[in-house]
C-alpha positions in Angstrom: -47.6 74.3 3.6 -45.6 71.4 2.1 -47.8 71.7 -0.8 -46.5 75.0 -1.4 -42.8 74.1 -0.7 -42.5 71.0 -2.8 -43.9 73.1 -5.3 -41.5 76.2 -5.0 -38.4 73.7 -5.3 -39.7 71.8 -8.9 -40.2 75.5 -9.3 -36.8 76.1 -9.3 -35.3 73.2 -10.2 -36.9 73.6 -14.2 -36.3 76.9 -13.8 -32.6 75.4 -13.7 -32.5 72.9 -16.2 -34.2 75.5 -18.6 -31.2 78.1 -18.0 -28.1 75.6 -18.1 -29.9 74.0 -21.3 -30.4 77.6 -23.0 -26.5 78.0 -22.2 -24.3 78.4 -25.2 -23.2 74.6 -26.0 -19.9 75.9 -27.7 -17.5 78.8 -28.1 -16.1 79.7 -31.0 -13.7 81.8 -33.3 -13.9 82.0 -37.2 -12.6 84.3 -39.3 -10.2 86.9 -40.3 -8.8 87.1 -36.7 -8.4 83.5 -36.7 -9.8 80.0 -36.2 -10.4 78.8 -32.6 -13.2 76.2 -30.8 -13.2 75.4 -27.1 -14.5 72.2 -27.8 -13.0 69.5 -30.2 -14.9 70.1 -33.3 -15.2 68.4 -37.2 -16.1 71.3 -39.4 -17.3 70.1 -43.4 -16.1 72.1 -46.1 -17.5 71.8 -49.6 -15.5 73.1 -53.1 -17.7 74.4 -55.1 -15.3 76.2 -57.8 -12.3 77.9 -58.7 -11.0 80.4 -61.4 -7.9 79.9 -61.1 -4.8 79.3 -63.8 -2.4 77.3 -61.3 -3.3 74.1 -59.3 -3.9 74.8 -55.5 -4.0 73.0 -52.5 -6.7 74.3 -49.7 -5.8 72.8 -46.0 -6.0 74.1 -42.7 -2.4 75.2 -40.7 -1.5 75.8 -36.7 -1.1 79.8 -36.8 2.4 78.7 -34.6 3.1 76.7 -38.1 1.8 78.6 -41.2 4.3 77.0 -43.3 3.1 73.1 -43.1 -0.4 72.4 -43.8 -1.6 69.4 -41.4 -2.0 65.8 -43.6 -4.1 65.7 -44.6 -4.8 68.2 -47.7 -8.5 68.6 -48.0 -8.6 69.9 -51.5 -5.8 69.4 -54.0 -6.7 70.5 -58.1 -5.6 68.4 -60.6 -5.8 69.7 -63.4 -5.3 73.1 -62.5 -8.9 74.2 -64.6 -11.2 72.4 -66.9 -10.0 71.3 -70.4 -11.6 72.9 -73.3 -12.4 76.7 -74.5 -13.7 77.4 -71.2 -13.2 81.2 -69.8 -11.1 82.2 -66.4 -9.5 79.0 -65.8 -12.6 77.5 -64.5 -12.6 74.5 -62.6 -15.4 72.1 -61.4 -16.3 69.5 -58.8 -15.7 66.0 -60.2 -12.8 67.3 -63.2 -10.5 69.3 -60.8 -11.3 67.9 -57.5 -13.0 64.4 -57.1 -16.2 63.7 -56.6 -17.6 64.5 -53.9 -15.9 67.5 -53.4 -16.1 67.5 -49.4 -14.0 66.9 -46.4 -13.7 67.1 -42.7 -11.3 68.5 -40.4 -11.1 68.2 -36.4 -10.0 71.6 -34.5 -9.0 70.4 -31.3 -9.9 72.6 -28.6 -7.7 75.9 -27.8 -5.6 75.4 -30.8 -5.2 78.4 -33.2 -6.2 77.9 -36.2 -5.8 79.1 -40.0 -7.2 77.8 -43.3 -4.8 78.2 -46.3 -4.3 78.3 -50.1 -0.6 76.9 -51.5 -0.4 77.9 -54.8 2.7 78.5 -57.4 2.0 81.9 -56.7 2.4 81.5 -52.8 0.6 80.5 -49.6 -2.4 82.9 -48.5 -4.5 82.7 -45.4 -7.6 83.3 -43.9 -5.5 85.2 -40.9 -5.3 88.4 -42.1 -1.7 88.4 -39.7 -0.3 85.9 -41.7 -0.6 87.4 -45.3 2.5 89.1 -46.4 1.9 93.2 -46.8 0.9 94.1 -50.1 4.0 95.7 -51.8 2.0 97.9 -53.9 0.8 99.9 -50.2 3.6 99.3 -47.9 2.1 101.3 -45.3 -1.4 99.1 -45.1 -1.8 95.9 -43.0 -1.4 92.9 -44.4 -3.5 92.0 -47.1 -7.2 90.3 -47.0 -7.0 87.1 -49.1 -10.3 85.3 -47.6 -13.6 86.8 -47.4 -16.4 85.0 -45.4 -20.3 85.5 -46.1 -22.9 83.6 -43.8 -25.0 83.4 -46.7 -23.5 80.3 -48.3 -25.0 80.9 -51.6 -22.6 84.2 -52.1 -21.1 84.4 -55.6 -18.1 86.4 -56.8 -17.0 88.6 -57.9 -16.8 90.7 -54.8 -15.2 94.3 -54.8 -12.3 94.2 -53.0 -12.6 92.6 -49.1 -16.0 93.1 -49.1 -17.7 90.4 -46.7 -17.9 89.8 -43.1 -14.6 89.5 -40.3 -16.5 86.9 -39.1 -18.9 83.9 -39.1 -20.9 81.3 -36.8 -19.7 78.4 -38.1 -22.3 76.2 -36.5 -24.5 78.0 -39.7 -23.3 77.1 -43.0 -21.3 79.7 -44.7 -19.3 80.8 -47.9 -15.7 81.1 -47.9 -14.1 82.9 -50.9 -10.9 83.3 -51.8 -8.0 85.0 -53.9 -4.4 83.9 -54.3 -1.7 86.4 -55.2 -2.6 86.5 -59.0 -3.6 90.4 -58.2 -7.1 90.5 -59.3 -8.8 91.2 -56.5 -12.4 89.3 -57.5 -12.0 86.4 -54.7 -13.3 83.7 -57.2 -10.2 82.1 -57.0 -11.1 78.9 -55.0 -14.8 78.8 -53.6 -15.8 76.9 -50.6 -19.1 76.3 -48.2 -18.7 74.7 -45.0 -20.6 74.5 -41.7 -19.4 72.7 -38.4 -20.9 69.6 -36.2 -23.4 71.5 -34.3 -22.8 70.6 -30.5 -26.8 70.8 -29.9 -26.5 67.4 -30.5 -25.3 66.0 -27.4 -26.7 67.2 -24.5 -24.1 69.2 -21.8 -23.0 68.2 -18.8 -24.7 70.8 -17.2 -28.4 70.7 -19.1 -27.9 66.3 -17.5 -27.1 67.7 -14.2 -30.1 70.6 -14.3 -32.6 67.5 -15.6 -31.3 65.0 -13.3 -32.5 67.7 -10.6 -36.1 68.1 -11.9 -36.4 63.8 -11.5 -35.4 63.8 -8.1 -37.1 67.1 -7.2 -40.6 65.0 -8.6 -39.5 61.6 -6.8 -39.8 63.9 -3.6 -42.9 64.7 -4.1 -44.1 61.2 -4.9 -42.6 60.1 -1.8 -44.1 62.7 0.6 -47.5 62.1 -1.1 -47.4 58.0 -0.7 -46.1 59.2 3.1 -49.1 61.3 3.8 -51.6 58.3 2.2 -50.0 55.9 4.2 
């Protein structure tokens, strides 16, 4: 009879840990709609190109604050595109941007979030809220001036706002973008970038369910040295 009980409650109590630790480790918001994490969070973006004609500057902004990206800038060309006969105004990691093209940003938790292009041309966003409406279609929403793919390896040029609203970006994605030249072929400034994963240190709640599987088997130690004895 004890037998059976001791072993209904380490029953239950994995049957705990296994559910908290299968529990989401963090919320989170990226894309279109905006940028949001529930949990203080570095996310690592990568340049991998532009095609642009004008120097830009890539950052991240508080959507309550569009106008001031936060210090500091993560990406800022200089030159503008690589010298020489080259076509599209290309520029490349290491002559436009330094080596080695990659930096970190912090989201702190339930802050709302944009990323955003400054160029001579104008500010874009990855908000779709915050672009201006596009004066050629008055009647549309505002414009779509970053596209997101979860496969990171996507290339432009896209047609138009093709991509997704949306990514996890605890999976390393693509994020493409087009400034207000008009073009339309989001190859404007190219990034990858992927955030801490938060896997990595255990929850509160996965300690607390394990914690209960040690002293469940310390019981039963204890009731078996008790019936020896």
């Amino acid at each position: 009879m004890h037998l059976k009980k001791t072993s209904t409650v380490l029953g239950l109590a994995v049957g705990s840990a296994l559910a908290l630790s299968a529990m989401p480790a963090e919320a989170a918001t990226f894309g279109n709609n905006g940028i949001q994490f529930d949990m203080d969070t570095t996310v690592t973006f990568d340049f991998t190109g532009s095609n642009g004609k004008f120097g830009s500057m890539f950052g991240v902004v508080l959507e309550s604050d569009p106008n001031n990206i936060i210090p500091p800038v993560l990406f800022a060309e200089n030159p503008a595109f690589d010298p020489g006969p080259i076509g599209d105004f290309q520029g490349t990691c290491g002559i436009v941007v330094p080596d080695p093209c990659t930096a970190n940003f912090t989201f702190m938790a339930g802050e709302s979030y944009s990323l955003a292009l400054k160029s001579p041309n104008g500010t874009v966003y990855s908000t779709d809220s915050l672009n201006p409406v596009d004066p050629a279609n008055p009647a549309t929403p505002q414009t779509r001036q970053f596209v997101f793919f979860q496969d990171e390896t996507t290339l432009p040029p896209l047609v138009n706002e093709s991509g997704e609203g949306s990514v996890d970006p605890f999976d390393k994605f693509a994020i493409l973008i087009e400034d207000k030249g008009g073009s339309r072929d989001f190859n404007d400034f190219r990034l990858t970038a992927m955030a801490d994963s938060p896997e990595s240190i255990p929850e509160p709640a996965t300690l607390a369910g394990l914690g209960l599987v040690a002293g469940s088997l310390t019981l039963i130690r204890r009731r078996q040295t008790n019936k020896k004895s």
